[in-house]
C-alpha positions as a printed NumPy array, in Angstrom:
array([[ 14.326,  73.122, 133.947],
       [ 12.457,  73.716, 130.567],
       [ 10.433,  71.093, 129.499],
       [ 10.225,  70.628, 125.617],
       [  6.585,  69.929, 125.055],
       [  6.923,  67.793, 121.826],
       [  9.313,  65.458, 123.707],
       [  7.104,  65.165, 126.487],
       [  4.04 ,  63.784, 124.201],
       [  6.57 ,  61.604, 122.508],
       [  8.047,  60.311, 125.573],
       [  4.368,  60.116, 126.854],
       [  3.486,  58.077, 123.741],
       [  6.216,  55.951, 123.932],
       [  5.65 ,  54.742, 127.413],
       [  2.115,  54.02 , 126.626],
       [  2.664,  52.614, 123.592],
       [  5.181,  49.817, 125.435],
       [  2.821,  49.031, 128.557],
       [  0.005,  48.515, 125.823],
       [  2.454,  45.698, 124.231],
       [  3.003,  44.642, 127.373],
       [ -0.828,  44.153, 127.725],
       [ -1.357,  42.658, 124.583],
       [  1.131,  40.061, 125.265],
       [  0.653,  39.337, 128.882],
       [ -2.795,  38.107, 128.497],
       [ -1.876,  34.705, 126.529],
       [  1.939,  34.09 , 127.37 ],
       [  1.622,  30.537, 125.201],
       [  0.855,  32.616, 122.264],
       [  3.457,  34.636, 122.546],
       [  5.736,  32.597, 123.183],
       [  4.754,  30.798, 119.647],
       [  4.451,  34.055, 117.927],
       [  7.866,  34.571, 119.018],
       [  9.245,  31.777, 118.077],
       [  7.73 ,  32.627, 114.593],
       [  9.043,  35.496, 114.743],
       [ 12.59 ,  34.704, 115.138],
       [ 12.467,  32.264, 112.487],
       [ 11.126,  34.762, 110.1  ],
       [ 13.785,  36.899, 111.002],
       [ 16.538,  34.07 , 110.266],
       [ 14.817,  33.323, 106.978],
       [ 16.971,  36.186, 105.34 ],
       [ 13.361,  36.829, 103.681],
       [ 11.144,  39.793, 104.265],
       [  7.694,  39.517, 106.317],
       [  5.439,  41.082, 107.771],
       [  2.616,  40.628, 110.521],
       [  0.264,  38.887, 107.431],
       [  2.89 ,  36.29 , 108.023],
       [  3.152,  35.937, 111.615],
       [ -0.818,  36.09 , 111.892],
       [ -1.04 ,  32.951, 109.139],
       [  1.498,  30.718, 111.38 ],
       [ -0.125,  31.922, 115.178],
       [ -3.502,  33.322, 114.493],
       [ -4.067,  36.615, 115.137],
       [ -3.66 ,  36.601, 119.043],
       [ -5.476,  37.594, 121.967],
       [ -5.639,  41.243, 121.264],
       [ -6.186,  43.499, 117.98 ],
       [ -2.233,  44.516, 119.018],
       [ -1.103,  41.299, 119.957],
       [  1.131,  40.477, 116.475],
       [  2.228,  44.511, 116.434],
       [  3.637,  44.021, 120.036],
       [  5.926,  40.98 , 118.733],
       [  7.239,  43.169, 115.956],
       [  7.447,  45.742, 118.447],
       [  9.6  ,  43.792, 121.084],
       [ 11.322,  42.297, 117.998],
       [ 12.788,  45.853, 116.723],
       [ 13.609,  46.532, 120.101],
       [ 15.444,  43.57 , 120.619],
       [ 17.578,  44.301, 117.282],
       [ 16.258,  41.432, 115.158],
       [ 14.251,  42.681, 112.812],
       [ 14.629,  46.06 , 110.778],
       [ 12.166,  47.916, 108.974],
       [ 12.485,  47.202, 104.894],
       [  9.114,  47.932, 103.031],
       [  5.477,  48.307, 103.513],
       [  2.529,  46.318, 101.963],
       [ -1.316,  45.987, 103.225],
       [ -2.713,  44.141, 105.739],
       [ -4.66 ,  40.77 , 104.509],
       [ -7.257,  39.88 , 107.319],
       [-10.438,  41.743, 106.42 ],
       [-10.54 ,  43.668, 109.723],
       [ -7.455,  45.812, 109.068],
       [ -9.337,  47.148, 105.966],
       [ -6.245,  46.55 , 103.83 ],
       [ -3.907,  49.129, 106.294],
       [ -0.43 ,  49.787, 104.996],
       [  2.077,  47.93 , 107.504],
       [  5.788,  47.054, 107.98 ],
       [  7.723,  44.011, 106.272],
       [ 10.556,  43.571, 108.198],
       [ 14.18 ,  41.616, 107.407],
       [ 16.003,  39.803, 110.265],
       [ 19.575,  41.447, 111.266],
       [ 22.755,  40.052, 111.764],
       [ 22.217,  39.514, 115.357],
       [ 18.679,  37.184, 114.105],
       [ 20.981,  35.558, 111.606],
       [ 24.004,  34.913, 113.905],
       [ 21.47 ,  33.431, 116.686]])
């Protein structure tokens, strides 16, 4: 069997990337929870956000990752969709670009 290297580092990346949510989130399952909540009403809003927004309701969570690993599991979960970028606001992302996200039809219809 030939092994494509590329898709072995991406598949690699991936996995890591998903038990590292995992992490983030496991630690504080009340936050979560909340951020999640925020989350999905965000995403029935009709109006773009972004993690600024979920950090301002929630705090910023238990981990440096914590708020990326709700957007994470909220794209995965076919809620949100990617729509823009903007920067960060909280000094300690040193004004990063990141995602604003819209809810879908499935946030909408929930």
């Amino acid at each position: 069997m030939i092994v494509d290297p590329a898709q072995a580092l991406l598949d690699l990346s991936t996995t890591l990337r998903d038990r590292g949510a995992e992490g983030a989130l496991s630690s504080s399952p009340e936050w979560a929870a909340e951020a999640w909540d925020v989350l999905k009403s965000l995403a029935r809003s009709g109006r773009p956000f972004s993690v600024n927004d979920i950090r301002e309701r929630v705090g910023p969570g238990p981990s440096s990752g914590s708020c990326g690993a709700v957007v994470l599991n909220g794209l995965k979960a076919k809620w949100i969709r990617h729509f823009d970028d903007e920067r960060a606001r909280h000094v300690e992302a040193h004004a990063r670009r990141i995602g604003v996200y819209t809810g879908t039809d499935k946030a909408r219809s929930s």
